[in-house]
Residue, then its C-alpha position, 0 to 999 in steps of 0.5 A: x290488787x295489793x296486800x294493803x287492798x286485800x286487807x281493807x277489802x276483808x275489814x269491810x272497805x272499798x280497798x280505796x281510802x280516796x273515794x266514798x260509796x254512796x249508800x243507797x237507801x233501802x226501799x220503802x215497804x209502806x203498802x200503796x193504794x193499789x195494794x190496798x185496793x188490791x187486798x179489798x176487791x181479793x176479800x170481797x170476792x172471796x166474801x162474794x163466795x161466800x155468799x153464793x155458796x150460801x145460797x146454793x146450800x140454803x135454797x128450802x122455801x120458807x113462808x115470811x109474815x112483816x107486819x101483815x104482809x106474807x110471802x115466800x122466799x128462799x131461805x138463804x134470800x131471807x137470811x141475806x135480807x135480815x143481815x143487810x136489813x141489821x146492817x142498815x139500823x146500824x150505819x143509820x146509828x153510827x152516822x146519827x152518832x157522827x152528826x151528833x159528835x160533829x155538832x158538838x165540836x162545831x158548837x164548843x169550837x165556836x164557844x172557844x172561838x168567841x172567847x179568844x177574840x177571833x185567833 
């Protein structure tokens, strides 16, 4: 190597003027699908955990009356019941939400369909 290589080697050069390195562009982070996928089976199972430690602690019967009907369950069992049974009321109010909104669009797309004379 000569002095003139040396000097280009520290301000950062090749130490070659005649030949260009090609950059290599950085890897992408974006996360995948599997990633993703990966990250919700860890948190379910985790929840699943849970659940079950949620169970185990809370095993005292108790006596449940629904609209004439009596019965006993395992506290925990119950509990778990209720939640899903709140759960449910919710996704059938968040999907009648849903419908509703996409018949709205669908009734002002074709309102502004009719109007433009079929763009």
């Amino acid at each position: 190597m000569s002095a003139q290589d040396d000097a280009a080697m520290a301000r950062g050069g090749s130490g070659r003027a005649d030949h260009t390195q090609p950059r290599v562009a950085p890897a992408s982070s974006r996360p995948t699908r599997t990633a993703a996928i990966w990250v919700a089976v860890a948190v379910g199972l985790v929840v699943l955990v849970l659940l079950i430690v949620f169970f185990v602690q809370n095993q005292d019967m108790v006596t449940v009356r629904f609209f004439g009907l009596e019965g006993a369950l395992a506290l925990g069992t119950t509990l778990f019941i209720a939640a899903v049974g709140g759960g449910v009321l919710v996704a059938l109010a968040g999907g009648a939400r849903i419908l509703q909104l996409r018949v709205s669009n669908h009734r002002r797309q074709k309102m502004i369909g009719g109007q433009g004379g079929g763009l």
